[in-house]
C-alpha positions in Angstrom: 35.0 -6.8 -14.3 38.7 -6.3 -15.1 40.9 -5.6 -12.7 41.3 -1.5 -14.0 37.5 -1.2 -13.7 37.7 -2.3 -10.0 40.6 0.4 -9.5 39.0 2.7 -11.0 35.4 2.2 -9.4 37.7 2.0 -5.8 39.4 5.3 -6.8 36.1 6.9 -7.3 34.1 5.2 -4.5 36.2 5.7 -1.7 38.5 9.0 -3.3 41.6 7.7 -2.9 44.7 7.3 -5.4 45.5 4.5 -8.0 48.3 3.4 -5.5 45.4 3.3 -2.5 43.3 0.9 -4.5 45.8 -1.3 -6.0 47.2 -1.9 -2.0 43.6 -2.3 -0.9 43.1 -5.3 -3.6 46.0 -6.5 -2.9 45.4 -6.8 1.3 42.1 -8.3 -0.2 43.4 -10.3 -2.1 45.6 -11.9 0.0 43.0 -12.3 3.5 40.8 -14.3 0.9 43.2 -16.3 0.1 44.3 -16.9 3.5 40.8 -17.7 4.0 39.9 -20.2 1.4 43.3 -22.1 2.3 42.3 -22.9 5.6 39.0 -23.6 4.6 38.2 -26.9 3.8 36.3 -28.4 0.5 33.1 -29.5 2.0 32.4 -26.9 4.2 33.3 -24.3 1.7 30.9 -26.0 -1.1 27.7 -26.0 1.9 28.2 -22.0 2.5 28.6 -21.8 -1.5 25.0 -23.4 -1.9 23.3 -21.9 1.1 24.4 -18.1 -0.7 23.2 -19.6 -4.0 19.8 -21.1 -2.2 19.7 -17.5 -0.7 19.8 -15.5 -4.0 17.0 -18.3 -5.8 14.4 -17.5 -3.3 15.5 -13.6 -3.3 15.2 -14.1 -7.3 12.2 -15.7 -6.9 10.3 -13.2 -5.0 11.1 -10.4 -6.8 10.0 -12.1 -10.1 13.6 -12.6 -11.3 12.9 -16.3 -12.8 16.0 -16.4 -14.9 18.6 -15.4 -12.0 16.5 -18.3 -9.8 17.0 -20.8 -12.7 20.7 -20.2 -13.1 21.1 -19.9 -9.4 19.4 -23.4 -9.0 21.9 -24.9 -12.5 24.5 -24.0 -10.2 23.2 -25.5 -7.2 22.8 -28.9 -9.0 26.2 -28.4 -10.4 27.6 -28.4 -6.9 25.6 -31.2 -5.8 27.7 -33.5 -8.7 31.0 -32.3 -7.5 29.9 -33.7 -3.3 
């Protein structure tokens, strides 16, 4: 989603101005930085599979094979890069 859409879904979601939702990505924007750069690479690839582990067997039970598959392409994907 471009970045307008997202201002323009915040705008509506929480009624408040274009101003309002640009600062409110921006504050984002910035605590996830600040949180992936203290984060290190190993620990940040684990939580990355457990959430994509998580959605597969969500996917799975609700009959969603092809979001399990691509969750479980992904998975293996992350598994090369350790």
């Amino acid at each position: 989603m471009s970045r307008s859409m997202v201002e323009v879904r915040l705008c509506s979601q929480y009624d408040i101005d274009l101003e309002g939702a640009r600062d409110l990505i921006s504050v984002a924007s910035k605590t996830l930085a600040e949180s992936v750069s203290t984060q290190q690479r190993p620990e940040f690839v684990a939580q990355q599979m457990d959430r994509l582990e998580a959605l597969a067997v969500k996917a799975q039970e609700e009959g969603n094979l092809a979001v399990a598959l691509g969750c479980y392409k992904e998975l293996h994907a992350l598994a090369k890069l350790t």
